[in-house]
C-alpha positions in Angstrom: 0.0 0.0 0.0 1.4 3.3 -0.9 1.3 6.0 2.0 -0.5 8.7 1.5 1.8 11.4 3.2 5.3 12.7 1.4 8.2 10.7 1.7 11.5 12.5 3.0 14.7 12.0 0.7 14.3 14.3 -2.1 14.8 17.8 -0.8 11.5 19.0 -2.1 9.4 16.2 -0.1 11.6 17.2 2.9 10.9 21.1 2.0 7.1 20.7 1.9 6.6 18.5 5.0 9.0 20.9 6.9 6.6 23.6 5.9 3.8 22.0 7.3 5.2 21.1 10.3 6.6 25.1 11.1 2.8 25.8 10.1 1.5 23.5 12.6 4.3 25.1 15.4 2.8 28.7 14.3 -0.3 28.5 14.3 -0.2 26.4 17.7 -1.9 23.7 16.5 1.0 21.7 18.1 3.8 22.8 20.7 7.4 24.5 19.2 10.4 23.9 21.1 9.4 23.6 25.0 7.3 21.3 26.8 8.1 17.5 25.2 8.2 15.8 28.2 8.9 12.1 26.4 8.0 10.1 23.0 7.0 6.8 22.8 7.0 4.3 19.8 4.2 1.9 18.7 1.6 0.4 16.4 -1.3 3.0 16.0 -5.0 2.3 16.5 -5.7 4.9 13.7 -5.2 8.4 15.4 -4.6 11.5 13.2 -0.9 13.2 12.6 -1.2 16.5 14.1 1.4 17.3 10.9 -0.3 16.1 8.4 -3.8 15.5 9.5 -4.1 12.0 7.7 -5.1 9.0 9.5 -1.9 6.9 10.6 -3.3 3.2 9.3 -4.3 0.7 12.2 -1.0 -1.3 12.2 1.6 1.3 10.7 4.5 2.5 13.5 3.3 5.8 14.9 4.9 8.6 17.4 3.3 9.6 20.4 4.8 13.2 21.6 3.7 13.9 25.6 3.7 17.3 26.8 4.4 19.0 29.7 0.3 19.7 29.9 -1.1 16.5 30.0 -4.1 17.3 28.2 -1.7 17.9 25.0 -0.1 14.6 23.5 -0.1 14.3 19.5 0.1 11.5 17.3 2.6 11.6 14.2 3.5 9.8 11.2 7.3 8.4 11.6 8.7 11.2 8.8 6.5 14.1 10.4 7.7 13.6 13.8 11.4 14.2 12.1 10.2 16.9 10.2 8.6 18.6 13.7 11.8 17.8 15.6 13.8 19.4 12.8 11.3 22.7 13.0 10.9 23.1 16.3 14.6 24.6 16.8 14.5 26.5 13.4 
């Protein structure tokens, strides 16, 4: 099955789903720099990437962020977590 969000490796992939993810930091749809407390690894039961905002398939390896507030933990695909982590300090 082909996934339906952008593949990093080719710079503009990596360029667009950067984008996104300094969009989601500014318009505080998900926290910047501060507050990540601790990620954990896992199969997903089909949450939504806060990057993104596609499904992450039943099955497919998802990253759970956990904030500082407890009432603010996200859900990314594998390659928009690295593309938050990247934007978060630029």
């Amino acid at each position: 099955m082909q996934p339906d969000w952008p593949a990093l490796g080719t710079g503009m992939e990596e360029d667009g789903l950067l984008d996104r993810a300094g969009g989601a930091i500014r318009s505080g749809r998900v926290p910047g720099a501060r507050g990540l407390k601790r990620v954990w690894c896992g199969t997903s039961d089909g949450a939504t990437c806060v990057i993104c905002e596609l499904s992450i398939d039943h099955g497919d390896i998802e990253v759970q962020g956990f904030f500082r507030d407890p009432a603010r933990d996200f859900h990314f695909h594998v390659h928009c977590f690295n593309a938050w982590d990247t934007a978060r300090f630029l």
